[in-house]
PyMOL Python script that loads the backbone (N, CA, C, O; Angstrom):
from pymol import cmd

cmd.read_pdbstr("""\
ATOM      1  N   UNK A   1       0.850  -1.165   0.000  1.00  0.00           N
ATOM      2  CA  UNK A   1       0.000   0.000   0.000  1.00  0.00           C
ATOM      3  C   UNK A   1       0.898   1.231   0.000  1.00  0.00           C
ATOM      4  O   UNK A   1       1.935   1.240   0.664  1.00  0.00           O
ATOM      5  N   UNK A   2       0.611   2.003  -0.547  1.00  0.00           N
ATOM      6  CA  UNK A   2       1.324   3.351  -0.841  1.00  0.00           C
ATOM      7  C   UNK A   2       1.173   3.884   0.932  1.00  0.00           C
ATOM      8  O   UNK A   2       0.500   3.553   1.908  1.00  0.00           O
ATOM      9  N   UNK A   3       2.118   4.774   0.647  1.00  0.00           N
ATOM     10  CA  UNK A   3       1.512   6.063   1.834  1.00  0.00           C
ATOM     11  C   UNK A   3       1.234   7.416   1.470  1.00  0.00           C
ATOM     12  O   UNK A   3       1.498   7.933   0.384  1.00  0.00           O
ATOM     13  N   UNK A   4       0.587   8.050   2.627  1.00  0.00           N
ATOM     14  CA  UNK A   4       0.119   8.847   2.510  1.00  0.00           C
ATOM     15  C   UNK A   4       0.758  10.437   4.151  1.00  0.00           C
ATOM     16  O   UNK A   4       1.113  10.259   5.316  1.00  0.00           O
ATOM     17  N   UNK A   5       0.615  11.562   3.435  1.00  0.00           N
ATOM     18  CA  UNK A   5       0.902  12.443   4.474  1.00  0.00           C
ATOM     19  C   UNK A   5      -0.108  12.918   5.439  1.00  0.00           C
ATOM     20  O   UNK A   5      -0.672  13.906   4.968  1.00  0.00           O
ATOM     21  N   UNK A   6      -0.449  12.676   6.330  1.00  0.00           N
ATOM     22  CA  UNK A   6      -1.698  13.350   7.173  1.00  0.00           C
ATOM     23  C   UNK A   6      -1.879  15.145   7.288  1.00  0.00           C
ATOM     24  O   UNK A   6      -0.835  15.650   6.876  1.00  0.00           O
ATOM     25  N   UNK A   7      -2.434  15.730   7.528  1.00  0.00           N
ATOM     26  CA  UNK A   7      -2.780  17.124   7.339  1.00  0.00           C
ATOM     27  C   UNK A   7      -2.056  17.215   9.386  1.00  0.00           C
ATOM     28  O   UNK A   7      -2.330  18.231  10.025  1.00  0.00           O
ATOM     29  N   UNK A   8      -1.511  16.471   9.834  1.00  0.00           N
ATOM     30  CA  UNK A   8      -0.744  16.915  10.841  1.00  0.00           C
ATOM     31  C   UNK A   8       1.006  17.234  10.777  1.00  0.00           C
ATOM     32  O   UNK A   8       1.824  17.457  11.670  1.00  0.00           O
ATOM     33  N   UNK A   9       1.131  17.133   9.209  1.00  0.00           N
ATOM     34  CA  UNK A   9       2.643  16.966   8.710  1.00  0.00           C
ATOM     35  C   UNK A   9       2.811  18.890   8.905  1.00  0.00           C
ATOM     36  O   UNK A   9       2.006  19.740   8.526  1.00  0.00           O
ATOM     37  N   UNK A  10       3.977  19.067   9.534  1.00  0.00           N
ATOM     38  CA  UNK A  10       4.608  20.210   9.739  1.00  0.00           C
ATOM     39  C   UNK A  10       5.401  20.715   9.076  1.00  0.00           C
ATOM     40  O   UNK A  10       5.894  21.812   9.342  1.00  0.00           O
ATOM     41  N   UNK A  11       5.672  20.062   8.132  1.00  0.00           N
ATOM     42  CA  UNK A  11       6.288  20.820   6.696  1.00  0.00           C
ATOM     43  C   UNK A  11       7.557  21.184   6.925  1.00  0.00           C
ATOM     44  O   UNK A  11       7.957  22.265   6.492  1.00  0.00           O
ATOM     45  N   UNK A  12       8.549  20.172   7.781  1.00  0.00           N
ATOM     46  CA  UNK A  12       9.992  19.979   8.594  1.00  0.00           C
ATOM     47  C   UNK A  12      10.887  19.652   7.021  1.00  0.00           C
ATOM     48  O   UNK A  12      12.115  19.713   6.964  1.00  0.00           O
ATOM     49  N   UNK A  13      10.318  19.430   6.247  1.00  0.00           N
ATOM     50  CA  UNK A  13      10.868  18.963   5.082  1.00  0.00           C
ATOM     51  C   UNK A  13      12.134  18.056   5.312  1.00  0.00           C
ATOM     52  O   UNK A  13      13.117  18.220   4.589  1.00  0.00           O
ATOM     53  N   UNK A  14      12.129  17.057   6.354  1.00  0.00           N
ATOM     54  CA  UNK A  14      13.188  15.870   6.318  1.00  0.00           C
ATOM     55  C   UNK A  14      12.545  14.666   5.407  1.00  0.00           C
ATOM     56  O   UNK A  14      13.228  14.006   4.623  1.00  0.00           O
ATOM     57  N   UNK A  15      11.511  14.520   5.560  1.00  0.00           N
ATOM     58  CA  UNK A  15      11.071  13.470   4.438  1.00  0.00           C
ATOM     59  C   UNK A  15      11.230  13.367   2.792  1.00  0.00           C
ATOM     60  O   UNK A  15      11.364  12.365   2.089  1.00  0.00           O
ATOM     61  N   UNK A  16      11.185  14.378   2.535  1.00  0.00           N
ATOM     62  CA  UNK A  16      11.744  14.727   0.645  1.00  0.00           C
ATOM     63  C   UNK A  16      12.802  14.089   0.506  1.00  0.00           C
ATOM     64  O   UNK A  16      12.919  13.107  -0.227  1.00  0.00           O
ATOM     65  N   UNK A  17      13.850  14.673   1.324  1.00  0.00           N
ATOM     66  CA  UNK A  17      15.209  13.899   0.579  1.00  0.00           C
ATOM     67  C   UNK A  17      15.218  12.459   0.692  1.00  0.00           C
ATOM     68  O   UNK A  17      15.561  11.795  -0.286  1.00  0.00           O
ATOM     69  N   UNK A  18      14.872  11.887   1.799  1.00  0.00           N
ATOM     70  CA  UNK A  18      14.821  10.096   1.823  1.00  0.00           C
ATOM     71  C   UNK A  18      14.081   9.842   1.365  1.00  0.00           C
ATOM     72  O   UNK A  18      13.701   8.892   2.049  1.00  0.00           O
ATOM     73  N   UNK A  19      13.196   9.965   0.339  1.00  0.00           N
ATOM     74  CA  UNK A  19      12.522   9.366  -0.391  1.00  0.00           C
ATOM     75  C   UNK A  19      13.455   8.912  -1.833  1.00  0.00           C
ATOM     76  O   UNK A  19      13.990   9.574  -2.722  1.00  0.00           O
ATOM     77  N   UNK A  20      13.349   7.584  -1.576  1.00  0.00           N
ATOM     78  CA  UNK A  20      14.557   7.141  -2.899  1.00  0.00           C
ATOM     79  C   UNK A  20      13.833   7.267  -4.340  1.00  0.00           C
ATOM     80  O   UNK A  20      14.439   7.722  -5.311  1.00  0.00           O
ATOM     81  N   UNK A  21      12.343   6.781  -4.413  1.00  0.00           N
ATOM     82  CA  UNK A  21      11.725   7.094  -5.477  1.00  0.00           C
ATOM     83  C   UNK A  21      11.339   8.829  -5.990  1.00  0.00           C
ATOM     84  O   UNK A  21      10.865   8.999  -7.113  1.00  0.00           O
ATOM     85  N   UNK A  22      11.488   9.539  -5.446  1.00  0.00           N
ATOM     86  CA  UNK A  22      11.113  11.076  -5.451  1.00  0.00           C
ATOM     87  C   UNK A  22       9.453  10.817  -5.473  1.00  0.00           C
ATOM     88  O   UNK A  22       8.797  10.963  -6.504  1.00  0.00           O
ATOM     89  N   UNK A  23       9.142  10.601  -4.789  1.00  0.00           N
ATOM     90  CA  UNK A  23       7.036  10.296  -4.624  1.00  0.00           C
ATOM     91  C   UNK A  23       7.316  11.406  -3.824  1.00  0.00           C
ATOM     92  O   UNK A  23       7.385  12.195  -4.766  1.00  0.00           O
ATOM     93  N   UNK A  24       7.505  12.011  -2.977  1.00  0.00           N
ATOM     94  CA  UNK A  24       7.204  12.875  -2.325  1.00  0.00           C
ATOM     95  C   UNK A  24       7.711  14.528  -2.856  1.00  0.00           C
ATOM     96  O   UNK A  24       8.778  14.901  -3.342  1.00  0.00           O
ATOM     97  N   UNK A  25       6.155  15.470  -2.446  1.00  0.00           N
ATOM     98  CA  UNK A  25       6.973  16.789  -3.073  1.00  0.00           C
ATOM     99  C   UNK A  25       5.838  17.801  -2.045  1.00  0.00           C
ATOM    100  O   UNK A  25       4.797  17.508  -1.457  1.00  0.00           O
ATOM    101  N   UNK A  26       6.549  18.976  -2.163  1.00  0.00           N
ATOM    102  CA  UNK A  26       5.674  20.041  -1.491  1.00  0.00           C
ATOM    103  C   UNK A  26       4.461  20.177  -2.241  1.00  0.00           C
ATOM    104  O   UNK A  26       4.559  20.393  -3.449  1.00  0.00           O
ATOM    105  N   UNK A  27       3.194  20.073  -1.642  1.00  0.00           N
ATOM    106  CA  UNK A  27       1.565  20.315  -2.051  1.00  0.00           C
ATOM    107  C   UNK A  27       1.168  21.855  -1.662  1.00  0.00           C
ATOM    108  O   UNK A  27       2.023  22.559  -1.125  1.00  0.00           O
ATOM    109  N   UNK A  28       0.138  22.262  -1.880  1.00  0.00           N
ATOM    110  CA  UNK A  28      -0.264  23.406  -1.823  1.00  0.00           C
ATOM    111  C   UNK A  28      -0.390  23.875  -0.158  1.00  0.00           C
ATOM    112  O   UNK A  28      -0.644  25.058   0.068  1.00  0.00           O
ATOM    113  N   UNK A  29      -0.203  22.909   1.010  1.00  0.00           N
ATOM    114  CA  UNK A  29      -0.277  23.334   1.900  1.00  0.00           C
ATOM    115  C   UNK A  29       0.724  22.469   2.663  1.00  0.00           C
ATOM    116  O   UNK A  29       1.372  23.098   3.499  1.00  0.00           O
ATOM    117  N   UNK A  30       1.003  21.123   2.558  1.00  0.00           N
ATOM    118  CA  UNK A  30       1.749  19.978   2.970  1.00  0.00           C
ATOM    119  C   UNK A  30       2.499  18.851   1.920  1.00  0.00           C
ATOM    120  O   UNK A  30       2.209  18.408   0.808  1.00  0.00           O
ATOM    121  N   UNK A  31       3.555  18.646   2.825  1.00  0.00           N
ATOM    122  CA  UNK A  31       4.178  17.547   1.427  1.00  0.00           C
ATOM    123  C   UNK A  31       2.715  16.523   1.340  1.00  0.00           C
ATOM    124  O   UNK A  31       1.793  16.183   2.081  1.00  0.00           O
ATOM    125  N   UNK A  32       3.134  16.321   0.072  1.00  0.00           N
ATOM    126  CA  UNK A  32       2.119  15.086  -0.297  1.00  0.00           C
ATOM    127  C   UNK A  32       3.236  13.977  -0.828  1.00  0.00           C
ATOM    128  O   UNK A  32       4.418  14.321  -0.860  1.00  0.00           O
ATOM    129  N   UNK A  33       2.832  12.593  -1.259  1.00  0.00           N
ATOM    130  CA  UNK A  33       3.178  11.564  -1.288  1.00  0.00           C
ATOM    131  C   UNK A  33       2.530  10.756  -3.153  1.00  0.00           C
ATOM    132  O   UNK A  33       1.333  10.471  -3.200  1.00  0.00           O
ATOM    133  N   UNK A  34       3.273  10.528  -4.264  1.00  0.00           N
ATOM    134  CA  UNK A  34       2.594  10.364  -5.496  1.00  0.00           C
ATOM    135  C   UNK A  34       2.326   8.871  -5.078  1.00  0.00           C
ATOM    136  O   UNK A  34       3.424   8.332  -4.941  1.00  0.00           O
ATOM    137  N   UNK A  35       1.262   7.952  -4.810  1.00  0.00           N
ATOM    138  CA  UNK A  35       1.099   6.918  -4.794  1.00  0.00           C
ATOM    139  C   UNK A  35       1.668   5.746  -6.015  1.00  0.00           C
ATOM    140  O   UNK A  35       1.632   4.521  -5.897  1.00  0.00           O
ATOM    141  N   UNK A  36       2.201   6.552  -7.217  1.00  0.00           N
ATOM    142  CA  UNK A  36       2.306   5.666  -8.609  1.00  0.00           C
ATOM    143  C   UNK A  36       3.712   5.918  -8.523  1.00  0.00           C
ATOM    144  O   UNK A  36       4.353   5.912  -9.574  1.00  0.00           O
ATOM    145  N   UNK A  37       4.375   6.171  -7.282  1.00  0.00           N
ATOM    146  CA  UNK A  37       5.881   6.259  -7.111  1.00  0.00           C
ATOM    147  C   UNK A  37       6.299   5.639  -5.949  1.00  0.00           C
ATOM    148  O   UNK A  37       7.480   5.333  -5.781  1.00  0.00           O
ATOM    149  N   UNK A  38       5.398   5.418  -5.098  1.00  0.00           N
ATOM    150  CA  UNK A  38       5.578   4.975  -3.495  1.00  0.00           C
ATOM    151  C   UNK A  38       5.507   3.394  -3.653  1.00  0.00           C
ATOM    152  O   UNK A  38       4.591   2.686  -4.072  1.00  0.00           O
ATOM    153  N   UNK A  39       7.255   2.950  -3.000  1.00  0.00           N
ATOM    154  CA  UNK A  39       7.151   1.430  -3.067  1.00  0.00           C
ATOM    155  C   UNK A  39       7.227   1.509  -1.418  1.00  0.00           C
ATOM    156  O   UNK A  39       7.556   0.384  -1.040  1.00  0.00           O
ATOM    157  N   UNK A  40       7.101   2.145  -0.599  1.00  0.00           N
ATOM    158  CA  UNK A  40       7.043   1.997   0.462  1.00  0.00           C
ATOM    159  C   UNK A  40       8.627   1.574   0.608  1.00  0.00           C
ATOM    160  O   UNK A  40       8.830   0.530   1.228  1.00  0.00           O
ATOM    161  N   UNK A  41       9.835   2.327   0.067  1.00  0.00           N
ATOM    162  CA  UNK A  41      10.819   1.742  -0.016  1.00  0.00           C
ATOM    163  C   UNK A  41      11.128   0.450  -0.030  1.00  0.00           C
ATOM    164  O   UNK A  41      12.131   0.158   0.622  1.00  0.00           O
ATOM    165  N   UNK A  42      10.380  -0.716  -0.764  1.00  0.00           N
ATOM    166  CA  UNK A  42      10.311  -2.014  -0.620  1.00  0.00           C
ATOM    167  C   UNK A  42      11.762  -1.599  -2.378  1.00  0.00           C
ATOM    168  O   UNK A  42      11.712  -0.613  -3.114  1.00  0.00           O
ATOM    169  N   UNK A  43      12.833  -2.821  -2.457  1.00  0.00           N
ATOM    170  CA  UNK A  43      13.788  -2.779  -3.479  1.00  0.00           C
ATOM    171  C   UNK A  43      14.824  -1.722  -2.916  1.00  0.00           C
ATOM    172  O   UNK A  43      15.826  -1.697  -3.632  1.00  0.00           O
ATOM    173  N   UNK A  44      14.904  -0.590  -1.544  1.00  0.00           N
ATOM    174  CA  UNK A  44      15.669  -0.346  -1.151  1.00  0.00           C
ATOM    175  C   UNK A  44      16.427  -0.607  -0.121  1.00  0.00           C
ATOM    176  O   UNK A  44      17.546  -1.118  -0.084  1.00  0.00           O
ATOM    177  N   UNK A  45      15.642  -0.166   0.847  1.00  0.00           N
ATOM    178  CA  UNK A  45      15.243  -0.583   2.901  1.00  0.00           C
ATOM    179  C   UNK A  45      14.392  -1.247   3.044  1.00  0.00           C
ATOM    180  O   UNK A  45      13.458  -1.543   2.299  1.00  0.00           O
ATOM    181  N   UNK A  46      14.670  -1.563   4.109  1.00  0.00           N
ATOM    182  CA  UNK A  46      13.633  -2.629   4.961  1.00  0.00           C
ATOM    183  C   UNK A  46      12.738  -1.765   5.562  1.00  0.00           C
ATOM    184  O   UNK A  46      11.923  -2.504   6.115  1.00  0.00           O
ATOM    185  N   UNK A  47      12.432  -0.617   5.765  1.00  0.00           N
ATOM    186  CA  UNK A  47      11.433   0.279   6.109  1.00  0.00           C
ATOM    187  C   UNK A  47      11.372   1.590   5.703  1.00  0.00           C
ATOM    188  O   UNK A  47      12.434   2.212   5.741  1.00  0.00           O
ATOM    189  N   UNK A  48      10.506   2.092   5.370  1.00  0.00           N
ATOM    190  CA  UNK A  48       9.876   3.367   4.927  1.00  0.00           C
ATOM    191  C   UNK A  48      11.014   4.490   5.873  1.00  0.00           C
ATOM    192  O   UNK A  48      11.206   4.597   7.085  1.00  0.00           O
ATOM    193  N   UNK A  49      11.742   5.368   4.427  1.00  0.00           N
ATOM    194  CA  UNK A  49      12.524   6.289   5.359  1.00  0.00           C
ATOM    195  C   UNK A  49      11.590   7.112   5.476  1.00  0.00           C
ATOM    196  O   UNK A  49      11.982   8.035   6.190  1.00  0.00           O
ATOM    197  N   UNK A  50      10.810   7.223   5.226  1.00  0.00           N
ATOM    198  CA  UNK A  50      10.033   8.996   5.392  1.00  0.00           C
ATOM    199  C   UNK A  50       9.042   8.401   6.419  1.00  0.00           C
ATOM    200  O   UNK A  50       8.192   9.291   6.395  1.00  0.00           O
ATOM    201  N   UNK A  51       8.727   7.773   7.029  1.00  0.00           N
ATOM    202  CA  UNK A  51       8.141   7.106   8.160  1.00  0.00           C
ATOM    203  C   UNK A  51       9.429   7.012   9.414  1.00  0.00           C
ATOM    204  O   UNK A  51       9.192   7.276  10.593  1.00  0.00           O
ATOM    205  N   UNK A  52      10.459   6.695   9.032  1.00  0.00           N
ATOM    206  CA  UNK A  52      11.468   6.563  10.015  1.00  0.00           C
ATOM    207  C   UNK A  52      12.003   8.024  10.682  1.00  0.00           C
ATOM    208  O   UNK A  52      12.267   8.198  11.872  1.00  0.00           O
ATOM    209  N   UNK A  53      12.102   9.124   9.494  1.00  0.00           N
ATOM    210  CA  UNK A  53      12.922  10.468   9.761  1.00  0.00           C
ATOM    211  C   UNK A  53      11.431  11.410  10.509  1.00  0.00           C
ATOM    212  O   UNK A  53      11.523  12.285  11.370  1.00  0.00           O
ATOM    213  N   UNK A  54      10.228  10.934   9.914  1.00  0.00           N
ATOM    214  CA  UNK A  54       9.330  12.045  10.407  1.00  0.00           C
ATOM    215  C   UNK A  54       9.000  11.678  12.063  1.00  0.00           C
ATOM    216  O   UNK A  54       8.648  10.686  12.702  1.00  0.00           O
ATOM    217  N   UNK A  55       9.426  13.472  12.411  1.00  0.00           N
ATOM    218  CA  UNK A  55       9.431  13.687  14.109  1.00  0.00           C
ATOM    219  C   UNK A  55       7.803  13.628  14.319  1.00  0.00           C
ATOM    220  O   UNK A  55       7.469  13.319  15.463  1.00  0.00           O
ATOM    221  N   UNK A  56       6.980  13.822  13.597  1.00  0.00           N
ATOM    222  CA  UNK A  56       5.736  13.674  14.131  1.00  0.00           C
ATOM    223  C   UNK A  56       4.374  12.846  13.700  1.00  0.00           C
ATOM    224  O   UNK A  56       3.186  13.141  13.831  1.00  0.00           O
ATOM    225  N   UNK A  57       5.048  11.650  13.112  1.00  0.00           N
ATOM    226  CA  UNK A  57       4.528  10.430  12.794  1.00  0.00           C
ATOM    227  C   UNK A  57       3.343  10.387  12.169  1.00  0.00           C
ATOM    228  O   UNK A  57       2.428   9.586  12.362  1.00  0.00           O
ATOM    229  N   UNK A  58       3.418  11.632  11.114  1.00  0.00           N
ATOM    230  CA  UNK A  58       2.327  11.529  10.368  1.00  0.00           C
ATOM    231  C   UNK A  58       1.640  10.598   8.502  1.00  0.00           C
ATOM    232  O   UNK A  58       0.696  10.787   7.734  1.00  0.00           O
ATOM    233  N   UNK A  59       2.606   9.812   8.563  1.00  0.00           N
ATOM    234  CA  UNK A  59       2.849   9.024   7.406  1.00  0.00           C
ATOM    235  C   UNK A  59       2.507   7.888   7.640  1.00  0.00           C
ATOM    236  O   UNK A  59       3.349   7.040   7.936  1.00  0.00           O
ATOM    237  N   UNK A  60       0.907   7.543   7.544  1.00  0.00           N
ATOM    238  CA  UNK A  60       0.712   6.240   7.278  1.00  0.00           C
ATOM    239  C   UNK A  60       0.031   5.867   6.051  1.00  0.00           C
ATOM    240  O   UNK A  60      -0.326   6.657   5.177  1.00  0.00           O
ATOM    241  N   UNK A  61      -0.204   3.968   6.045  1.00  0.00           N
ATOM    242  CA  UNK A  61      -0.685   3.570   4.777  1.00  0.00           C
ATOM    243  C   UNK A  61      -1.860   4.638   4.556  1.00  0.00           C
ATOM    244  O   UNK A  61      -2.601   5.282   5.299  1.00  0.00           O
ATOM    245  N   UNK A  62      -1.587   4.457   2.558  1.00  0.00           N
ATOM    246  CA  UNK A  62      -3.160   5.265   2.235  1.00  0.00           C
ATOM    247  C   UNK A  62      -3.879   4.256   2.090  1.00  0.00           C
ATOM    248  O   UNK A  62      -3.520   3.484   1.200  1.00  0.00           O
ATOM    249  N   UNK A  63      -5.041   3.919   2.833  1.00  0.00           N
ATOM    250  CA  UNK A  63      -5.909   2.815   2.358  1.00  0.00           C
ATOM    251  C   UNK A  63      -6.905   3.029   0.844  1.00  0.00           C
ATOM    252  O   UNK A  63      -7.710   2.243   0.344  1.00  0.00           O
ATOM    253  N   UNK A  64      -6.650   3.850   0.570  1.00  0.00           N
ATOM    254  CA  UNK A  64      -6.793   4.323  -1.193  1.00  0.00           C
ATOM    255  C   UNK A  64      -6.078   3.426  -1.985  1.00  0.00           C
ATOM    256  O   UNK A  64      -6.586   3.159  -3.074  1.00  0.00           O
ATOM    257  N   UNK A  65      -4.955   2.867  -1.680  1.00  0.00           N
ATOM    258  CA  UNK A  65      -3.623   2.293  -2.602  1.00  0.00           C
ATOM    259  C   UNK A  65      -3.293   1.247  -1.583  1.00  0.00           C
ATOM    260  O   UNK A  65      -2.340   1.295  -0.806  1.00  0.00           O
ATOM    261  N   UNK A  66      -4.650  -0.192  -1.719  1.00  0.00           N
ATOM    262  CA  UNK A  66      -3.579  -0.776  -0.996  1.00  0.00           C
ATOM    263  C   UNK A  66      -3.121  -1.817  -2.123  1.00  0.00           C
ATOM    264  O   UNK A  66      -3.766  -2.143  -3.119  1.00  0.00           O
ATOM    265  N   UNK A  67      -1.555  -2.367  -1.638  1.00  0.00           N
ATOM    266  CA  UNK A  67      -1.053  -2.784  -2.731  1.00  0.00           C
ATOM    267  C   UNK A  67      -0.030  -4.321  -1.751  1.00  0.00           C
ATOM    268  O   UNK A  67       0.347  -4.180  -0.587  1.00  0.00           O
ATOM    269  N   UNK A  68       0.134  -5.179  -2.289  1.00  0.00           N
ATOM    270  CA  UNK A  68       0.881  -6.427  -1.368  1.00  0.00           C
ATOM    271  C   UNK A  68       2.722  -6.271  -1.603  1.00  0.00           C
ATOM    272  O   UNK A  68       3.315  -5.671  -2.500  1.00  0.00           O
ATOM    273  N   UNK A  69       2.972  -6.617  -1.086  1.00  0.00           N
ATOM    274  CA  UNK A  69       4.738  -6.345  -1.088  1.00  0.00           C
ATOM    275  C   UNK A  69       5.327  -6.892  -2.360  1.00  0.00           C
ATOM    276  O   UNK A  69       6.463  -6.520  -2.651  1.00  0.00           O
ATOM    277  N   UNK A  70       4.556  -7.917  -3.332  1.00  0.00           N
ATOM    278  CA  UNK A  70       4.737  -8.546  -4.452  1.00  0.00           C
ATOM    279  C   UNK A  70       4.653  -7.029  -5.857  1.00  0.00           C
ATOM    280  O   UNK A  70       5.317  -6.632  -6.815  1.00  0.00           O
ATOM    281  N   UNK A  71       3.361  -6.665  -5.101  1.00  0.00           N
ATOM    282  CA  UNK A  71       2.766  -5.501  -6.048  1.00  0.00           C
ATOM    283  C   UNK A  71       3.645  -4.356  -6.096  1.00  0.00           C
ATOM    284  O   UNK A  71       3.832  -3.916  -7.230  1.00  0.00           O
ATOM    285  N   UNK A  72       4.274  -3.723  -5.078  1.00  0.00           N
ATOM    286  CA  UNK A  72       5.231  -3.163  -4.457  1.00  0.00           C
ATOM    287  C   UNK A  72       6.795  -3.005  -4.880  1.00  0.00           C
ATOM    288  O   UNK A  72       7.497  -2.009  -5.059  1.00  0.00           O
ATOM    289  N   UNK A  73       7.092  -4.645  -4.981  1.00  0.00           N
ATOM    290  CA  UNK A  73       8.566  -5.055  -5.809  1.00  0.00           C
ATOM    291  C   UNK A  73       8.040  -4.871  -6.938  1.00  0.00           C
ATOM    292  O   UNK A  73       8.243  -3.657  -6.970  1.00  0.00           O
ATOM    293  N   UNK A  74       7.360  -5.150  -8.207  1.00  0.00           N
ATOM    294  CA  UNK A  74       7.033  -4.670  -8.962  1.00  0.00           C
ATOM    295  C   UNK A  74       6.878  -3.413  -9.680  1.00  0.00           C
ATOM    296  O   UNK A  74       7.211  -3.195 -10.845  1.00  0.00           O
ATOM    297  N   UNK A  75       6.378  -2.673  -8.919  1.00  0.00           N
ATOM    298  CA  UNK A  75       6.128  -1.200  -8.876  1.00  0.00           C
ATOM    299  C   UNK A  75       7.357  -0.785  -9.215  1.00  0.00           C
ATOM    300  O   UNK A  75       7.584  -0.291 -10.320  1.00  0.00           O
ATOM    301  N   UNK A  76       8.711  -1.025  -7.850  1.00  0.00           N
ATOM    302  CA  UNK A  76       9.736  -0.843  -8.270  1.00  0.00           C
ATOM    303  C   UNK A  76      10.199  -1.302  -9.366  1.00  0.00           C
ATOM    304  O   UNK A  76      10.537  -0.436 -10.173  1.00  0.00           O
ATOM    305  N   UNK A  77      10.338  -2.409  -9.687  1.00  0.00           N
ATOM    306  CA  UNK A  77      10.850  -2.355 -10.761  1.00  0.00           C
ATOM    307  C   UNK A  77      10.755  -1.819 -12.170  1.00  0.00           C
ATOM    308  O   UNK A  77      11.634  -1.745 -13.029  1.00  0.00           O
ATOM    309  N   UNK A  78       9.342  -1.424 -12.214  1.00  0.00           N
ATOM    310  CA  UNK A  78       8.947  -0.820 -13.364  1.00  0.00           C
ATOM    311  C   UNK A  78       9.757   0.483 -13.507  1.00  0.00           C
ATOM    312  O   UNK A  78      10.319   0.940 -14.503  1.00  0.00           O
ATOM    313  N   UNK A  79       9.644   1.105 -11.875  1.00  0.00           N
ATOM    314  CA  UNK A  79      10.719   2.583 -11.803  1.00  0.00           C
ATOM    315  C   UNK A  79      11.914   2.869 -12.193  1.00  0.00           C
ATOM    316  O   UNK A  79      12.325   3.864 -12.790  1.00  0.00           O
ATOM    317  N   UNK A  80      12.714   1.499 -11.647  1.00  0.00           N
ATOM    318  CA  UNK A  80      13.640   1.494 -12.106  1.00  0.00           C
ATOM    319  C   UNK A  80      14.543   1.015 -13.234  1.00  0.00           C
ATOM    320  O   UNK A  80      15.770   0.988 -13.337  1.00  0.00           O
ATOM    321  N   UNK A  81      13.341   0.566 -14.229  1.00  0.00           N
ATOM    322  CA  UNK A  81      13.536   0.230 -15.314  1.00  0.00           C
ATOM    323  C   UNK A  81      13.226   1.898 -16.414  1.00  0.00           C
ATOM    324  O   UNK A  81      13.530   2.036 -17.599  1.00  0.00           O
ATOM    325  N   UNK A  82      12.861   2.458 -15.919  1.00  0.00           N
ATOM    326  CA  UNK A  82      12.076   3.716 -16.588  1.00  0.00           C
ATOM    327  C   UNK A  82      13.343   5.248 -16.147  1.00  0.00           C
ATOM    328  O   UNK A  82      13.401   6.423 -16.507  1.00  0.00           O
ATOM    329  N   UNK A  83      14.304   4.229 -15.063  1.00  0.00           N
ATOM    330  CA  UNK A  83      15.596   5.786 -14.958  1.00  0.00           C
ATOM    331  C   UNK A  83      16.453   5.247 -16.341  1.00  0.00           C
ATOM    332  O   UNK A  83      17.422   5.883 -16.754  1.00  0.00           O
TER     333      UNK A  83
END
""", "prot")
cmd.dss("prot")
cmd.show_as("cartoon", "prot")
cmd.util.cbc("prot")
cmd.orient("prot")
């Protein structure tokens, strides 16, 4: 499942840069998260850096995008077949 930014994100901007896929970017009020880019760092880390670095734990699954860890490695790979 992709993630998503909650409207409690403080706009600390540590999450942008660890995002290995670039899914994440400044939105009109809060970073947002592109779901058709988010492997949930699955093909990099073993856990979500932008879940790990954010001080106020506002990054969870979007249940909009849920997707299985198969779907996920995939995803990636399509990405990284497409740099």
């Amino acid at each position: 499942m992709a993630l998503m930014i909650t409207d409690e994100c403080i706009n600390c901007d540590v999450c942008e840069p660890e995002c290995p896929n670039g899914a994440i970017s400044q939105g009109e009020e809060i970073y947002v998260i592109d779901p058709a880019k988010c492997t949930e760092c699955v093909g990099h880390f073993d856990e979500p850096q932008c879940v790990a670095v954010c001080p106020v734990s506002c990054i969870p699954f979007n249940p909009e995008h849920p997707e299985t860890r198969e779907q996920l490695q995939q995803k990636y790979e399509r990405l990284m077949a497409q740099k």
